[in-house]
C-alpha positions in Angstrom: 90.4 79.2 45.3 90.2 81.7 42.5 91.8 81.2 39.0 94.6 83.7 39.0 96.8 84.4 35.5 100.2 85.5 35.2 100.4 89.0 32.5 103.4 90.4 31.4 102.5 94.2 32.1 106.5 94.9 32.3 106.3 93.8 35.6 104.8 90.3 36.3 101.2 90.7 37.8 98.9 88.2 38.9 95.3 88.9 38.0 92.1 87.3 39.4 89.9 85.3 36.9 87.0 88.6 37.5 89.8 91.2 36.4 91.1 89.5 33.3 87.1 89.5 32.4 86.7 93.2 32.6 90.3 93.8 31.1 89.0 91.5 27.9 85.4 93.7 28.5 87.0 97.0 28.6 89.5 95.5 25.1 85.9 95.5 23.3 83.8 97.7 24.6 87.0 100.7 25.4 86.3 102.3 22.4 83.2 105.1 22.1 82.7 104.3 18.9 81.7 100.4 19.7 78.5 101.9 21.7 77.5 104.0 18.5 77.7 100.9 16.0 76.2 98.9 18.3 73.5 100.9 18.7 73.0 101.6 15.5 72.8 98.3 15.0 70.8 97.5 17.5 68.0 99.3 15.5 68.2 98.1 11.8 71.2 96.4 9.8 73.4 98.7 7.8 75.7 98.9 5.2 79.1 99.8 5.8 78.6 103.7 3.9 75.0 104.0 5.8 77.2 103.6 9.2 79.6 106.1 8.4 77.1 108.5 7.4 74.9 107.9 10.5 77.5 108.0 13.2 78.7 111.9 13.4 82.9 111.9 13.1 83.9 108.2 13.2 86.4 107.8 10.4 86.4 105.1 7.6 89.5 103.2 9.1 87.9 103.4 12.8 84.4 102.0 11.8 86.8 99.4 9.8 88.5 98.4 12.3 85.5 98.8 15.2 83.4 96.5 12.8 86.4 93.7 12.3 87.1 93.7 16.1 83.2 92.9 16.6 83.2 90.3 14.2 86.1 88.2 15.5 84.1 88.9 19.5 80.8 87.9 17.8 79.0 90.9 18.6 78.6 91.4 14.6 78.0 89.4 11.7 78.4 90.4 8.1 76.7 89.5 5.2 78.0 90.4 1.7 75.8 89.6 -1.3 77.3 88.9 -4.7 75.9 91.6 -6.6 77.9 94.5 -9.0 79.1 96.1 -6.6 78.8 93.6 -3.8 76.8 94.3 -1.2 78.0 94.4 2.5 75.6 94.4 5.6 76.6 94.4 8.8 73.8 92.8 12.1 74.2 92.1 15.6 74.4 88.4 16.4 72.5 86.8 19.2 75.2 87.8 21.4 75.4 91.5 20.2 71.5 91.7 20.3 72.1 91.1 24.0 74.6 93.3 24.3 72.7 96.1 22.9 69.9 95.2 25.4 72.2 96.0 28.4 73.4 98.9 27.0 70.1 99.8 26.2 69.5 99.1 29.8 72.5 101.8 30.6 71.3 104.4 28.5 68.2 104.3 30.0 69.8 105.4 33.7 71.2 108.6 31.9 74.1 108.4 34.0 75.5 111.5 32.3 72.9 114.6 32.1 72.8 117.4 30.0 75.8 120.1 31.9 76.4 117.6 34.9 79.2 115.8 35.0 
């Protein structure tokens, strides 16, 4: 017997235990900007500045808030060093490394080619 859970979506729905997975999934991983950080991540650490500048037209508030949502999924650790100014750097955890391996994975099939769609 599956595990089913009871969500107040204005009308009462039951959900399998698989849907509330990909609904919690698609909570993370719904944004496009999550797939840039973690792939910029996936390559080298960054700071905070370093991200903004690498990822073309993500706003300061949206990596903020992108980088906070990862750290409370552990997908992201941060590191801040007590220097003047402190310094803040942001790496994948074991679990975001693995992440970034499957996306890795995804954008390898190329799913989306150059004017198809």
């Amino acid at each position: 017997m599956s595990q089913e859970t009871r969500v107040n979506t204005g009308e009462d729905a039951i959900l399998p235990e698989w849907q509330r997975t990909w609904h919690g999934l698609w909570d993370i991983l719904g944004c496009k900007w999550t797939f840039h950080i973690i792939r910029l991540l996936s390559m080298e650490e960054s700071g905070f500045n370093e991200m903004e500048r690498n990822i073309h037209g993500i706003t300061s508030t949206m990596l903020s808030r992108r980088l906070k949502q990862l750290d409370r999924e552990g997908i992201v650790s941060r590191t801040v060093e007590s220097t003047t100014p402190p310094t803040t750097t942001y790496q994948l955890t074991e679990t975001g490394e693995d992440l970034a391996q499957i996306l890795l994975q995804i954008e390898q099939l190329n799913p989306v080619r150059d004017g198809e769609g």
